[in-house]
C-alpha positions as CSV (number, residue, x, y, z in Angstrom):
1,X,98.3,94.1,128.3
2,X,100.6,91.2,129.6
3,X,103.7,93.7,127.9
4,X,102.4,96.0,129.3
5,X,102.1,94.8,133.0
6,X,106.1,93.2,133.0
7,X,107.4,97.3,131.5
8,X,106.0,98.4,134.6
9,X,107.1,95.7,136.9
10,X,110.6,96.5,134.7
11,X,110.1,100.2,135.9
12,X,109.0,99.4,139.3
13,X,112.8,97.5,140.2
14,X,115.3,99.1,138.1
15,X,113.8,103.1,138.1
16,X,113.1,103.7,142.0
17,X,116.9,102.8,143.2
18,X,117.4,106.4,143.9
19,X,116.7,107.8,146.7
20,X,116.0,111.1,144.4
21,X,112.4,112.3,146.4
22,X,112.5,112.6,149.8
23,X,108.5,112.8,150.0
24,X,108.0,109.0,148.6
25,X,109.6,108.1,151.6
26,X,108.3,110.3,154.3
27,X,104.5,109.7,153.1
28,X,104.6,105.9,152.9
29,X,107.5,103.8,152.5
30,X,109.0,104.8,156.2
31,X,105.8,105.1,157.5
32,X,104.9,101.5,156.3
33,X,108.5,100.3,157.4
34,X,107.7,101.9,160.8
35,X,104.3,100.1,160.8
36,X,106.0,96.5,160.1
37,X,109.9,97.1,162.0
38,X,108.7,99.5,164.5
39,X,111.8,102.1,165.5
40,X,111.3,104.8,162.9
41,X,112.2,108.5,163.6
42,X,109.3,109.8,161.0
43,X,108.9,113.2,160.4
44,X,107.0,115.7,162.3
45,X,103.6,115.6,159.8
46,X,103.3,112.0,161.8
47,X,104.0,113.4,165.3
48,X,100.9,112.7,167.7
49,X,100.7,116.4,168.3
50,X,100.2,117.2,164.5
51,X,98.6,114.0,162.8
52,X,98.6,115.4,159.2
53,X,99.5,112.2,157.0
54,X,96.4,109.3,156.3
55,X,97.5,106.3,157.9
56,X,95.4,104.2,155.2
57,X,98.3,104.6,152.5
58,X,100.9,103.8,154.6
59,X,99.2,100.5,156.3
60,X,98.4,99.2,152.4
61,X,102.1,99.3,151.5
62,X,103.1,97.7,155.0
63,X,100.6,94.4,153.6
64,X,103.8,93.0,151.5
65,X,106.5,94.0,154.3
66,X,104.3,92.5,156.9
67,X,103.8,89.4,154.8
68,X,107.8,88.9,153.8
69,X,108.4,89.6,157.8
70,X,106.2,86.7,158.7
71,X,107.5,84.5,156.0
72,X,111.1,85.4,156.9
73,X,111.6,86.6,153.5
74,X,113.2,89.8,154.7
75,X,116.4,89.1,155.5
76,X,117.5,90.7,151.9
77,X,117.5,94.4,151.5
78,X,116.3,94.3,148.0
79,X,113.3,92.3,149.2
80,X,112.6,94.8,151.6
81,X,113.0,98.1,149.5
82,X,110.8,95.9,146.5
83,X,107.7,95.6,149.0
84,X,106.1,98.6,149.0
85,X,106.4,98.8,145.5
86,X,104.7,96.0,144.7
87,X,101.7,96.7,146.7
88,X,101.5,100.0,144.4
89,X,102.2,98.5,141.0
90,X,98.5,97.3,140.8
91,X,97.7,101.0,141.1
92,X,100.1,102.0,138.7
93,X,98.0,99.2,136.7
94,X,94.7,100.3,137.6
95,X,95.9,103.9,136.3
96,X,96.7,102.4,133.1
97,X,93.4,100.9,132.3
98,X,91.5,103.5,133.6
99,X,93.0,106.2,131.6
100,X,92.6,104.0,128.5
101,X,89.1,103.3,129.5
102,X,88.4,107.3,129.9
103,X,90.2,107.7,126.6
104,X,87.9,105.4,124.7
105,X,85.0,107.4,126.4
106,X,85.4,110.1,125.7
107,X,87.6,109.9,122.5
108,X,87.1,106.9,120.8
109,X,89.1,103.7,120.0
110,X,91.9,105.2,117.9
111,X,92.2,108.5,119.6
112,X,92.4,106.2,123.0
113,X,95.2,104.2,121.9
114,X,97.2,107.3,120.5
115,X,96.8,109.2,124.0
116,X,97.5,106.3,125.9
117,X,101.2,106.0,124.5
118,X,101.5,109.2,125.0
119,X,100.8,108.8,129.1
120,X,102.6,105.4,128.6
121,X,106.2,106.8,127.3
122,X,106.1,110.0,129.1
123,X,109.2,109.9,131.1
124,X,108.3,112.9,133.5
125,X,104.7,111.5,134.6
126,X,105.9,107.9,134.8
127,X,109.2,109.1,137.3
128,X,106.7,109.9,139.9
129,X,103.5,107.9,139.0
130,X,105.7,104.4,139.6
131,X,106.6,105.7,142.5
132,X,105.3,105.7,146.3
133,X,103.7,109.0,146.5
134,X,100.3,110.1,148.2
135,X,100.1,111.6,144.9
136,X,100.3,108.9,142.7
137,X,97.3,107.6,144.4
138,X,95.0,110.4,144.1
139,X,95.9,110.5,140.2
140,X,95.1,106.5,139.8
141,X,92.2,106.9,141.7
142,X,90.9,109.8,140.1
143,X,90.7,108.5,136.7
144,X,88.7,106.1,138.1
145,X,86.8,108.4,139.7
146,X,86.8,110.4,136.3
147,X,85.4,107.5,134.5
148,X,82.4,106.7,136.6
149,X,81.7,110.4,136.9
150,X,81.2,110.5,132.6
151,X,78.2,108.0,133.5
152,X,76.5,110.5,136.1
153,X,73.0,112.1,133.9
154,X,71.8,115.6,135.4
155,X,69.3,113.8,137.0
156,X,72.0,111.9,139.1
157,X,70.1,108.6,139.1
158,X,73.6,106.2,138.9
């Protein structure tokens, strides 16, 4: 698990340089930026007259920005962009054991460990599930969600 942990930590600095996807930025990163720094143009889904973004996203990644703000850590830009991202690695985490977990559910042991270096290596899913999306969220917090549901009986007593 440890390996495991340090490739996405590996994935989380060196494959998010780009500035590739626009919407990473404009549903969190800025937003959380904005929340911490304060004199942010965001875009118009955040305009008081619209409101269309969750703020709840965007206040979790600010937690690490805040933190390296008050610790006058931030005076380097690579701190800065490396924040947010680390308050999203443990859901990048949490989406790892969880799918593992669901695997070995609803699979078995073997069948779970094939499927989960299958999700692991795949180069498309992990290019946007490292990444600050709104997205990303909903599909780590849905196999969670996933998992608990497998327990549910018709008779919906858990």
């Amino acid at each position: 698990m440890t390996i495991i942990i340090l490739i996405r930590v590996f994935m989380a600095v060196h494959l998010t340089h780009n500035n590739a996807f626009g919407d990473e930025y404009w549903q969190g990163t800025e937003a959380a930026y904005g929340i911490v720094y304060g004199n942010v143009e965001l875009t118009w889904e955040w305009h008081k007259d619209y409101r269309i973004r969750g703020v709840l996203y965007p206040y979790y990644l600010a937690i690490p920005l805040w933190i390296i703000k008050t610790l006058g850590l931030d005076s380097s830009r690579e701190v800065v962009r490396l924040a947010p991202y680390a308050a999203h690695l443990p859901l990048v985490i949490l989406s790892d054991v969880f799918f593992y977990k669901l695997g070995k559910k609803i699979l078995g042991t073997k069948a779970a460990k094939i499927a989960y270096m299958l999700y692991f290596t795949d180069a498309y899913f992990n290019k946007f599930l490292i990444r600050c999306f709104a997205n990303s969220v909903e599909s780590a917090l849905h196999l969670v969600v996933f998992y608990y549901f497998f327990d549910i009986t018709h008779r919906l007593d858990k």
